[in-house]
N, C-alpha and C positions, 0 to 999 in steps of 0.2 A: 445555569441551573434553573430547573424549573418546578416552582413549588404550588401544586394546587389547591393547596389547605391555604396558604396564604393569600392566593392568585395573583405572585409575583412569578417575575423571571430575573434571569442576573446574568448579567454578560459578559465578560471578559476576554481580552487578547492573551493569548498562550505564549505564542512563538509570535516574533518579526520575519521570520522563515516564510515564504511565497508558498503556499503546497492547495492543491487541487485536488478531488474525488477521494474522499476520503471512504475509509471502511472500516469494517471491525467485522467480529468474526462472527459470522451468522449467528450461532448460540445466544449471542449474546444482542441481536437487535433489540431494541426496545426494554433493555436493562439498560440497568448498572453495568459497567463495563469498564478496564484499565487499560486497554490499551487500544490503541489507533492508527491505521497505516493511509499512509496518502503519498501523492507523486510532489516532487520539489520541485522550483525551477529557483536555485541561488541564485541564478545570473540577475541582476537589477536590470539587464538587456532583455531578459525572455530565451537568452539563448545560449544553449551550453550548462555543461554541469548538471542538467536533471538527476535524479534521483528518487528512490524509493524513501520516504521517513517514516518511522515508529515514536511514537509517543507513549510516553509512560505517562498514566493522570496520576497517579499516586505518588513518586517520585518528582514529576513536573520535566521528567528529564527527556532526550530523545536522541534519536541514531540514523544518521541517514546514512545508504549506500546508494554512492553514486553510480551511473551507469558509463558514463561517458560520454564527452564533447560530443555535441549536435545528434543521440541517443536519448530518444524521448518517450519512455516507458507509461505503459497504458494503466489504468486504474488498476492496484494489486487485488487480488482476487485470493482470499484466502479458504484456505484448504486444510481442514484437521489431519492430523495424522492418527493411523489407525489406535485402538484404543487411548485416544489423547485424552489425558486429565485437567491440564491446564488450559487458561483461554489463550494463549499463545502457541501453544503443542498443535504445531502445525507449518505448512507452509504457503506463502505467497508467489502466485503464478502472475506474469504480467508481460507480455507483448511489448519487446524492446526493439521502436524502429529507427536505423540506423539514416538520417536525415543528409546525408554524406554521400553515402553506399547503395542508397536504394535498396535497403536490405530490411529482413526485420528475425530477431530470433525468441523463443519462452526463454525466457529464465524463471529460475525455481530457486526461492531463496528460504532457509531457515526464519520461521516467522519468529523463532525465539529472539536472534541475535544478528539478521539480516544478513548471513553468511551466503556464500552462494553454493547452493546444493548441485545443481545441474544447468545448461544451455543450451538446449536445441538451435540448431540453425535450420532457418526455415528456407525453402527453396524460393520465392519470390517475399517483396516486401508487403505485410499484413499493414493497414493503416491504422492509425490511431483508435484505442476501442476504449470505450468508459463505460460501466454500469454492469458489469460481467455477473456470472454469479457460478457458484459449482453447485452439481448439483453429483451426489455419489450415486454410481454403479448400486443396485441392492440385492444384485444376484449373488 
């Protein structure tokens, strides 16, 4: 945390959970903010078991949805859904490539509950991408 009345910062480990590119939901950059989605790698190898996780800051708690052995999903890219009221009412798109198959396909996951909404399969494999962003349609 970072307090500039006091001109301290505070630092803390969250999870012992491995997770990389982390995001949150545009609205909300540069707030306050409760929740947080980033890629996991459980394996103490590097290898296998990725996944999507969600953070709760207010709870402390979190939720990963795995994707599957040697399936290395790209930074979650979140996406409101239409009239969405909550900062979670929405979903996360991210580039799952299949490190196996030479494959890669979108998955579309419920940003509420990490459900999986939809999965494209894509016709050749897309490489690893981090730093995405959405940007809506405004016609």
């Amino acid at each position: 945390m970072i307090d500039p009345a006091a001109g301290t910062v505070d630092e803390r480990t969250v999870d012992d959970l491995a997770v990389e590119f982390p995001t949150v939901n545009d609205a909300f950059l540069g707030a306050e903010h409760r929740y947080q989605y980033a890629v996991s790698f459980p394996d103490e190898n590097g290898f296998g078991g990725y996944g999507v996780v969600k953070y709760d800051r207010a709870t402390g708690g979190r939720r990963v949805r795995e994707v599957g052995d040697a399936r290395l999903p790209s930074e979650a890219v979140f996406v409101p859904a239409a009239g969405s009221a909550g900062e979670d009412d929405g979903y996360l798109l991210t580039v799952v490539s299949d490190l196996k198959q030479d494959a890669s396909r979108l998955l579309v996951l419920n940003a509420a509950d990490l459900g999986r909404v939809a999965a494209v399969h894509l016709p050749r494999r897309v490489t690893a991408g981090i730093h995405g962003s959405w940007i809506p349609d405004e016609t």
